[in-house]
N, C-alpha and C positions, 0 to 999 in steps of 0.2 A: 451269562455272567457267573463266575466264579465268588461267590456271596463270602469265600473266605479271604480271600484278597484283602487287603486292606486298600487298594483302590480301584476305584470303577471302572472294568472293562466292558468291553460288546456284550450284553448278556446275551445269553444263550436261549431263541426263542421259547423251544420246548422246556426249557424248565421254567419259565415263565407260564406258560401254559398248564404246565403239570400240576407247579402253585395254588395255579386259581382253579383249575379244574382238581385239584385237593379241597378247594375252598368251595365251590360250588358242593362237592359231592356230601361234605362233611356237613354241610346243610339239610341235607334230606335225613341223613342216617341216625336212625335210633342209638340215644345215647346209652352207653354203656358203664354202667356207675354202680354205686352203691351207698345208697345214705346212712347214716350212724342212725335213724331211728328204728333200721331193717336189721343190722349188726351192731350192734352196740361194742362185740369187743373189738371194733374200726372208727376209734372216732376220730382219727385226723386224716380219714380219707374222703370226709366229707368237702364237696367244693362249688360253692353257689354258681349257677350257670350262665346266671346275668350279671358275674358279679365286672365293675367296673375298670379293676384294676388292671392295668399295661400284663400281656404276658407272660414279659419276661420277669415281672416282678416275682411270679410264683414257679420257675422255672424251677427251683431247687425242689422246691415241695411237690412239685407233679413228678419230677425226678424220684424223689423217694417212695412217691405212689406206685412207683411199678413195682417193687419188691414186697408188695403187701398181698396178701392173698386176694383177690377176687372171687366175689360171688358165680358160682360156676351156672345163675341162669341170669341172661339181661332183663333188665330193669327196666319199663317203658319209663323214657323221659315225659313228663306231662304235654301238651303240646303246645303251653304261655310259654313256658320254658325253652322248650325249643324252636320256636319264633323267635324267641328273644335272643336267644345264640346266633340265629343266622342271622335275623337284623345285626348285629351286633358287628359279625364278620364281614358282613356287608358292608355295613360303615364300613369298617379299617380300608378294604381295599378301596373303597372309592376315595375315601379322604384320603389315602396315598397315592393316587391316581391322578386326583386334583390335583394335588401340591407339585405336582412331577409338571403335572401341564400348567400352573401357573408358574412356578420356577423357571420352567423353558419359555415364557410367554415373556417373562422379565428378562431372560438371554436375550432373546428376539430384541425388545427394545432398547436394552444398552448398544445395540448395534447403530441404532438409528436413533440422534448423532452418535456418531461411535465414538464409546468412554470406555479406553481401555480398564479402568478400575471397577465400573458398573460390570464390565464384562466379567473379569474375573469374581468379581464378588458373587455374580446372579449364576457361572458357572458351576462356584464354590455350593451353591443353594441345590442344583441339580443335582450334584453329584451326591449331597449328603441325603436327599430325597433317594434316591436308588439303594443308597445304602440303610433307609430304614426300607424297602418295598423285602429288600434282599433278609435285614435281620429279622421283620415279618415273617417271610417263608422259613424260616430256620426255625423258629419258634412255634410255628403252627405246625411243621413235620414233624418237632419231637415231641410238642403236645398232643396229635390230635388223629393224623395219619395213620399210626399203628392201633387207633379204633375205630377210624372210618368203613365204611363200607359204601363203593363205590354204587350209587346210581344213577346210571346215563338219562336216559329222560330227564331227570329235570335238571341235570348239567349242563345241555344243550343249548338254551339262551344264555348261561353265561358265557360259555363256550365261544359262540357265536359274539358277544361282544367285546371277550378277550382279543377274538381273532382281530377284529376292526381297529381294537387298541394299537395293539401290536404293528397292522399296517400304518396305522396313524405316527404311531412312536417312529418306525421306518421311514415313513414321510419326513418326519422334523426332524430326524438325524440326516437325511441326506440335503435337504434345505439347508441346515447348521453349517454340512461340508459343502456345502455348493459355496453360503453366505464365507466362509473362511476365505476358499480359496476367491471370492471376490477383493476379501480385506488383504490378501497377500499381493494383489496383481496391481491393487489400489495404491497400497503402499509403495510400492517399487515405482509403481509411475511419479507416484507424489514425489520420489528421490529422485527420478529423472528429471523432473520439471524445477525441482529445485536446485539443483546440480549447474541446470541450464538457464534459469534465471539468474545464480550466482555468475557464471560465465558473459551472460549479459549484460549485467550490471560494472562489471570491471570491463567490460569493451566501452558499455558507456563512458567510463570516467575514462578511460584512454582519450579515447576520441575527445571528449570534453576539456581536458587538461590540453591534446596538442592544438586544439583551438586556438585556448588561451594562448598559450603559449606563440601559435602563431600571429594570433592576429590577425591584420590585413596580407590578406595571401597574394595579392596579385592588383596588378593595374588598373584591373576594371572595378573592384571593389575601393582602391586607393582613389577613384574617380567617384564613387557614390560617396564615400568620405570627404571629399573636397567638396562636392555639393554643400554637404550638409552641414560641412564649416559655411559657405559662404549662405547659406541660407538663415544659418543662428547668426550670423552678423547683423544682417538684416533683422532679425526677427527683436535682437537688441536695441537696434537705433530707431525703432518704432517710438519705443515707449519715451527712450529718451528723449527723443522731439517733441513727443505729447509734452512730457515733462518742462521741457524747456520753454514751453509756449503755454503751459498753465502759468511758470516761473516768472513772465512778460519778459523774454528775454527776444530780441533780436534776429531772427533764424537768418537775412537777408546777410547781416553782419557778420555773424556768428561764421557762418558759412563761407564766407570772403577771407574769416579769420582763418580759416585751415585750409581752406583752397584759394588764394588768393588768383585774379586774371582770368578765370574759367569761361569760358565763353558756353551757357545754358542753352539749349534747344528749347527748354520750356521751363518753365518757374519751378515748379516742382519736384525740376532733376534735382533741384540744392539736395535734396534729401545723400544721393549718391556721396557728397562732401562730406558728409558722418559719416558712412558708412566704410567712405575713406581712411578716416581719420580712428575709426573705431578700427579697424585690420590692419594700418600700420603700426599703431601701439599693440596690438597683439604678436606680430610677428616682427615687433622691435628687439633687437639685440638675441634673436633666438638662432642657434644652430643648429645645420641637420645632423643626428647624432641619432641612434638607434636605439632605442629602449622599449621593455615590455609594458604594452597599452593592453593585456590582457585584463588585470584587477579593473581600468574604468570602465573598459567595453560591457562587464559583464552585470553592468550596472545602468536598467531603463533609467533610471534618476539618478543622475551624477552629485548630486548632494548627500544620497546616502553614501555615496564612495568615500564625500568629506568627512559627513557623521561619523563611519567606521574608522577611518583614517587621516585625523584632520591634522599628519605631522608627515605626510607623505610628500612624493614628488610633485604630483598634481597639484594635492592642496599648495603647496607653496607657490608652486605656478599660476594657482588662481589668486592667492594672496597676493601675490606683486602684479599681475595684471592690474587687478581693479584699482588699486592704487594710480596703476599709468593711466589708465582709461581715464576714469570718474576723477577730477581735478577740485579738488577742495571749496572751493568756491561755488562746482557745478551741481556739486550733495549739498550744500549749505544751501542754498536755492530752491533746488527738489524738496527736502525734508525739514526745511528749519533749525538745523541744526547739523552734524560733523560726528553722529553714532556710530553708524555703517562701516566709517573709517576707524575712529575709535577700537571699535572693536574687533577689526579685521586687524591692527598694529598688534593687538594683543596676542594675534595668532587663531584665531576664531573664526567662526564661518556666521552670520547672522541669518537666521530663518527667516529674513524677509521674500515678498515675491519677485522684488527688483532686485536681490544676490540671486536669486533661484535661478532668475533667468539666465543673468551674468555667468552662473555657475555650467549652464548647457551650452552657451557659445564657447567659453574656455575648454569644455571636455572635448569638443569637436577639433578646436583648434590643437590644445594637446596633441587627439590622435594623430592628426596630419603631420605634425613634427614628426612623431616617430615611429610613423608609417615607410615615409620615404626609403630612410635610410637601410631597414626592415626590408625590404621587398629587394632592393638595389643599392648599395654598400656604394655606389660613385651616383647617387642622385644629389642633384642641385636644384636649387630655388633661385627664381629670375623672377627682376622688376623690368617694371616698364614706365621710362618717363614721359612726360608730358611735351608733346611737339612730335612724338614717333610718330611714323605714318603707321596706318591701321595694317596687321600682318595678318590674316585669316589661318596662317600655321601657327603662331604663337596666342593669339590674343583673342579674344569673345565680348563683342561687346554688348553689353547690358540692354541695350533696347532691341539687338537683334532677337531677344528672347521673346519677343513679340512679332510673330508675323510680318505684321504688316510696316513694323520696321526697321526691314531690312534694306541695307545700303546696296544703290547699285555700283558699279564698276566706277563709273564716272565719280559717284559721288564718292567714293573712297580716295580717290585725288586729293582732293578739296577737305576731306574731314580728316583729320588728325587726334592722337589719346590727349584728351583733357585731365581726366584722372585714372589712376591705376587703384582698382576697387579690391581684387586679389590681385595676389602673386601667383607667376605659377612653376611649374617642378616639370625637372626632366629626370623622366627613369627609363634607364635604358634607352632604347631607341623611340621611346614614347612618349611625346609630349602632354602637360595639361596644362590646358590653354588660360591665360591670366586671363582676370576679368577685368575691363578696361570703360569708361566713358568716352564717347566718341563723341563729336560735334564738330562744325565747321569751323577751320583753327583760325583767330584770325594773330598775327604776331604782335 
């Protein structure tokens, strides 16, 4: 290294060497002085050997010592004295030796986790350690060099430890460039992946958005959707009939009231008569018409789609249903009172568990509306009245979904639709088949 530089290059081993092996040799050699009590007409060439002071503080004044005459015989230094000098220089270079290698020990660790500003700081710390190891040798050559007297013997173990420095310092500099070019290769990848994360991320939201936007893509999906309408009907008229039979209300009556003539295969089909009655007023006065069912779909709980938007399309859809549905008389019954309604007139949606529910048969039925028209721009919705003979291309009837009962050939003569439970939709060339109550029709 170039020690005039004002910044820190590769030093140059051999003067590195030269240095310390200056510093080594200058240890052994008789000092060469002369005290103001031997000359008296010298008295500011006197200069205590142990004395304390940095260098370069006295730089100027050793400077002017050269121009002063010397005692033309050396002077033995005592030998406290010159122990104490080379302790002395000892110190300097080891505690500069130190500080280089705990400086570079804190480079080391800014790296791990890498802080680019620890880095720069703990570099900033290295480089000014070099540049005192450097203004050192500067100041020990114009002090000390031109009176040393070189002997090898006992330079040899410095020698010999300078050399190991030296390979050590060689070590952590090519670690330092190995550790770099690890942080460059690091880097670049880290832009890769982030590059390609960002690119992923906007393919997700593509893909996510033509979702929505599409919806129900096809027939066999527009069928798990009809399921799922006719299964929240059901899952409706449950409660309801519990309700209505906590209520003391008539289920036998009730039931004759909305399907009047029905001829039952078993007491407990009545149930199917609500289930009737609850899917016609749903899919009362409704047309097929195409609209985006993306916003409900993307909602597991269709009550938050209310919460978020309780002035929407849906919500007003579920607003006027529950009104057709639930008949005044049949809340005042249930609850003791006419709130529910109340407060749905108002435009509102009530956190109860019996809108909750109301609220997921509506969203299913929604999506079926305007799924259809979505998938196939010439889809149509068909009923099925009461007296049709049973068609196995259009119709499904509800007990067939049970094994073991299913109609034989014969019996499909004789059994005719008692009620029509869904509707069902043609799209395209694809039927889905109504859901119907069969039984033996008698006129």
């Amino acid at each position: 290294m170039d020690c005039s530089d004002t910044k820190p290059v590769k030093p140059n081993s051999n003067n590195i060497s030269e240095m310390v092996c200056k510093f080594a040799k200058v240890c052994r050699l008789k000092s060469i002085g002369v005290f103001s009590s031997e000359i008296p007409n010298l008295p500011h060439f006197h200069r205590p050997i142990c004395n304390e002071t940095p260098l370069s503080e006295n730089s100027n004044e050793e400077g002017k010592c050269y121009h002063q005459k010397v005692h033309p015989h050396p002077i033995e230094v005592p030998a406290k004295e010159k122990a104490c000098a080379g302790l002395e220089v000892t110190r300097k270079i080891f505690d500069a030796v130190s500080a280089l290698k705990l400086a570079y020990l804190q480079l080391q660790q800014a790296h791990i986790p890498y802080d680019p500003l620890k880095i720069v700081a703990a570099d900033d710390l290295v480089v000014a350690e070099l540049e005192k190891i450097c203004k050192f040798k500067r100041e020990y050559t114009q002090k000390h060099c031109k009176k040393a007297r070189f002997n090898a013997s006992r330079s040899a173990p410095l020698m010999a430890e300078i050399v190991a420095k030296e390979a050590q310092l060689g070590k952590l500099k090519s670690q330092n460039s190995a550790k770099d070019s690890e942080i460059v290769r690091l880097r670049r990848e880290l832009l890769d992946l982030e590059i390609g994360n960002k690119n992923l991320t906007e393919k997700i939201k593509q893909i996510s958005l033509e979702k929505r936007r599409a919806g129900v893509l096809s027939v066999t999906e527009f069928q798990d959707v009809f399921k799922a309408a006719s299964k929240s009907i059901h899952d409706f008229a449950k409660p309801m009939i519990s309700l209505m039979k906590a209520s003391g209300w008539d289920l036998d009556r009730a039931a004759s009231s909305v399907e009047n003539g029905v001829v039952y295969s078993k007491r407990c089909d009545k149930k199917f008569a609500f289930e009737a009655y609850i899917a016609r007023r749903m899919f009362h006065g409704v047309a097929l018409i195409s609209y985006d069912v993306s916003d409900i779909m993307k909602f597991d709980d269709p009550f938050d789609a209310l919460m978020e938007n309780p002035l929407s399309d849906f919500a007003k859809f579920s607003l006027a249903k529950y009104l057709l549905v639930v008949h005044p008389k049949m809340e005042e019954s249930f609850f003791g009172n006419l709130d529910h309604r109340t407060f749905i007139m108002s435009g509102k949606h009530p956190r109860t568990e019996f809108y909750q529910l109301f609220a997921k048969m509506a969203k299913w039925v929604w999506v079926l509306l305007g799924s259809a028209r979505s998938i196939d721009s010439s889809a149509t919705l068909f009923s099925v009245n009461r007296g049709n003979v049973f068609s196995n291309l259009y119709m499904e009837s509800v007990e067939e979904e049970k094994e073991s009962a299913k109609l034989s050939d014969e019996e499909r003569t004789t059994h005719k639709v008692q009620i029509m439970i869904m509707p069902g939709f043609k799209i395209g060339k694809m039927v889905v088949k109504s859901r119907v109550y069969v039984s033996k029709y008698s006129s």
